[in-house]
Phi, psi and omega in degrees: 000143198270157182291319195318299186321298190316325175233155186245165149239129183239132127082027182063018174240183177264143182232168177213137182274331164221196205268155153270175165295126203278359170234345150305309175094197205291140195113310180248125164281170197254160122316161192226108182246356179085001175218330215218104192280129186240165163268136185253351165299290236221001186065014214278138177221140223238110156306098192313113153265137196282000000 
């Protein structure tokens, strides 16, 4: 996946599509794994609730 793929533009402002990491911080983005959010930096992982 390309940095371009991570944002969109709405409304003249930057949007960002997926999340960062809450212990890395701004910048490094989570996976999208379909259950599961993971950090590919820091391992850190967020469970989806069903």
């Amino acid at each position: 996946m390309e940095k371009r793929e991570l944002y969109e533009v709405k409304n003249n402002q930057v949007v960002r599509k997926r999340r960062f990491c809450p212990k890395c911080g701004p910048g490094v983005f989570m996976a999208d794994h379909g259950d599961r959010y993971s950090c590919g930096k820091c391992g850190y992982t967020e469970f989806k609730k069903k």
